[in-house]
N, C-alpha and C positions, 0 to 999 in steps of 0.2 A: 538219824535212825535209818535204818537197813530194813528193804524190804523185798521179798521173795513173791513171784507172780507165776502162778501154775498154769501155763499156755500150751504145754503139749497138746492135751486129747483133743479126738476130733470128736464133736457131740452128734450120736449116731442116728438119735431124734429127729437133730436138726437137717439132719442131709436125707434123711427119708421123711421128711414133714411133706403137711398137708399142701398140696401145688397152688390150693385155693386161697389161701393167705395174701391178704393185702401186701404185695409187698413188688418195690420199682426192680428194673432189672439187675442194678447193682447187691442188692441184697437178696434176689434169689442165687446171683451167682457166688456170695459168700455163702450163704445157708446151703448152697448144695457142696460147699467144699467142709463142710462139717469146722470151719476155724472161728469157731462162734468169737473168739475175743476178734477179729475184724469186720465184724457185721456191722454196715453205716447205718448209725440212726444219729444222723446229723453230718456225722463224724463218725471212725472207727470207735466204737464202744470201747476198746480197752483205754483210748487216751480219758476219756471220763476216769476209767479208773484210777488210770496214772496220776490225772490230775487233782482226786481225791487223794491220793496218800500223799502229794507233794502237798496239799491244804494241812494234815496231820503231821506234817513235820518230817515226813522221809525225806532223803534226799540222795540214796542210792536207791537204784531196783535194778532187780536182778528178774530176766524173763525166762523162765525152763521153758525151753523149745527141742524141735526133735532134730534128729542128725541130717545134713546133707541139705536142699531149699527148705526153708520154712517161712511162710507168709510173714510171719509176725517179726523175725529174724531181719527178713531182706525189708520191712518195710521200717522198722525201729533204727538200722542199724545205719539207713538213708535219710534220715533227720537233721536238718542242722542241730545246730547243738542245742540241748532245752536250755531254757534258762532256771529252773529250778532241779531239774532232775539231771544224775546221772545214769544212764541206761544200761545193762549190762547182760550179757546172755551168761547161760550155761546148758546142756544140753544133756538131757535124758536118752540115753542110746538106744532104749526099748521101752514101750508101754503097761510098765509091770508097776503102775500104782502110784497114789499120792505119796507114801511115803519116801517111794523110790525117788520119787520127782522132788521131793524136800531134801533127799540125800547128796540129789546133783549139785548142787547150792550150797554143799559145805567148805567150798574153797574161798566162794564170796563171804558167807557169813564172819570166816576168819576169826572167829569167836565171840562175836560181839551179839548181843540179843537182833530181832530181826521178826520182822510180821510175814504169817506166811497169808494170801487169798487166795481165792479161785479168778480165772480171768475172764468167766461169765456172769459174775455178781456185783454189782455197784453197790457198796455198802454205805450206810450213813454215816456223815461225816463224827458223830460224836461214837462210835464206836471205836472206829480207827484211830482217833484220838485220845482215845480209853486205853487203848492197847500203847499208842506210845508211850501214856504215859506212866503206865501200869509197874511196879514195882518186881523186878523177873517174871516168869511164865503168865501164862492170863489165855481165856479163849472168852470170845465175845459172844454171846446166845443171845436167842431170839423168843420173844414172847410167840407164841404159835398164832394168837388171833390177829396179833397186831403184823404180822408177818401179811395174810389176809388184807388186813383194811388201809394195811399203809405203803403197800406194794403192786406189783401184777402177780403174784404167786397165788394161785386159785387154793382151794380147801384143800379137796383131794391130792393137791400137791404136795402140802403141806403136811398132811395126815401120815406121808413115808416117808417125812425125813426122821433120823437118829434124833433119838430124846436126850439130853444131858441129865445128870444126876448130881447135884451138887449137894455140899454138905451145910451146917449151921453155921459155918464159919468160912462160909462164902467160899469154900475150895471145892474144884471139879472132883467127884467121884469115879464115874466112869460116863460113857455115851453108850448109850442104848440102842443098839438097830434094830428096827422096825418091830419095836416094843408090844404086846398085846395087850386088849383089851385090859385086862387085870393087872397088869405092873401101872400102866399108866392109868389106871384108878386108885391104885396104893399111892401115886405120885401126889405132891403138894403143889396147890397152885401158887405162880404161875407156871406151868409148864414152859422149858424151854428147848430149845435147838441149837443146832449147830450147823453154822452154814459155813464151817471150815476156814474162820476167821479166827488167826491166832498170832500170839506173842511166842516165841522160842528164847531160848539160850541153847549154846551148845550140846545141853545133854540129849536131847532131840537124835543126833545124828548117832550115836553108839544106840538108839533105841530104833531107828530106825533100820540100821544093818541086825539086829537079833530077831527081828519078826519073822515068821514064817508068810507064807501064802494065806490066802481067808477063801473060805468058800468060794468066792468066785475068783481064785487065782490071783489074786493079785497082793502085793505088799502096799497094805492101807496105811491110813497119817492118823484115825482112829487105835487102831492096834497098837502101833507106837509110840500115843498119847499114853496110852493104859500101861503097857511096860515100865514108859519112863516113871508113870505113877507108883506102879506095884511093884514094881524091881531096881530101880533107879531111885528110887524118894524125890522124885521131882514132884512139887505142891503147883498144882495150877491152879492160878483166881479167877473164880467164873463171874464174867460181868454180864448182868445182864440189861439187855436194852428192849425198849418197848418200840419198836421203828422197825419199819419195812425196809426189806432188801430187793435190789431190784432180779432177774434170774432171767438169763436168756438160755432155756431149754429147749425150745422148740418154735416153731414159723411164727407160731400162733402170740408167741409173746414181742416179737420185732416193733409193730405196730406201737401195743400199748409199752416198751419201752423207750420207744423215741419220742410218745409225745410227753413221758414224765420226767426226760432227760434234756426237753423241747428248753432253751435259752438258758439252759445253764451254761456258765463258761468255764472255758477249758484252756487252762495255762500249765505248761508242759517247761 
């Protein structure tokens, strides 16, 4: 299985966070360079990641990095060789969005299905495992309370992520951004989310080059879910998991992610 790692952005949070943050000098100097997938909490937090999707069954990855030095680039690309993983770049030229950044990745994908993540979020391993094993398209959601009690992601963090919409027959409807009061009281419980953990096949990428811009300028991986949906017939299976995700957003969260990431091991 094929898998895609979204490591461009720089998290703007994190490089303007709180100075007061528990944190040794090594990871203020990654937090101030905003490349939150190399922030040491033990280790470079992305290899956790890596090392959860080599546990799920990948055994390609693909990192979208940016043009010219990139941290993540010059430090993956100086590894001896994994023994589970192969490691592989592709490069986003400009910062114009997840979907653009899933587009770069269409010469790896080379048609074969493929999980897309973000490379600030350690997901649990029985998700990722959902998705490998998932019959075409699929995005993994997130119970919203248990996002809360079984993670470091606080409430109020929680309360502005997109709501997914799914239907009777366990298929993704649409994702809801920053839903109001009233739709998400129309909603059934459990409410879930999307923490931009997903299953692809090819049709992805022709959905991805037809979106427009979103309000905030950019070509979103949202957008181009709902296309492939409404204008594509692509059927995605919403899975839903009741487990915390873990989210490196800001200074504040380094701490409580490295002690919940504290002896877990990491084979690469």
């Amino acid at each position: 299985m094929k898998a895609v790692i979204l490591a461009r952005g720089l998290g703007k949070r994190m490089r303007r966070g709180d100075e007061a943050a528990r944190l040794d000098a090594a990871q203020r100097r990654a937090a101030a360079s905003g490349v939150k997938a190399m922030i040491p909490v033990g280790r470079p937090f992305l290899d956790y990641v890596l090392s959860s999707l080599a546990d799920a069954g990948c055994r390609r990855v693909c990192l979208v990095v940016g043009p010219g030095q990139d941290p993540v680039r010059e430090h993956y690309s100086g590894l001896p060789s994994p023994s589970r993983l192969a490691i592989e770049f592709a490069v986003q030229e400009e910062p114009r969005g997840t979907a653009d950044a899933v587009a770069a990745a269409e010469a790896f994908a080379g048609g074969d299905p493929f999980l897309v993540i973000n490379s600030d979020n350690y997901y649990p391993p029985e998700a990722l495992a959902g998705l490998v094993a998932a019959d075409g398209a699929a995005v993994a959601l997130f119970e919203r309370q248990s996002l809360v009690s079984g993670g470091n992601i606080p409430a109020e963090r929680v309360s502005s992520f997109a709501v997914a919409q799914s239907d009777g027959r366990g298929l993704l409807v649409r994702i809801l951004e920053k839903p109001d009061a009233a739709t998400l009281a129309a909603l059934p419980e459990p409410i879930c989310v999307s923490m931009n953990c997903w299953r692809f096949g090819p049709t992805i990428f022709p959905a991805c080059r037809a979106i427009c811009p979103s309000v905030r300028g950019e070509l979103e991986l949202p957008d181009a879910v709902q296309y492939a949906i409404d204008v594509l017939g692509e059927r995605f299976r919403a899975l839903e998991f009741h487990a915390g995700v873990l989210d490196l957003t800001t200074r504040g969260d380094i701490a409580a992610v490295a002690a919940l990431l504290a002896g877990r091991e990491v084979q690469l």
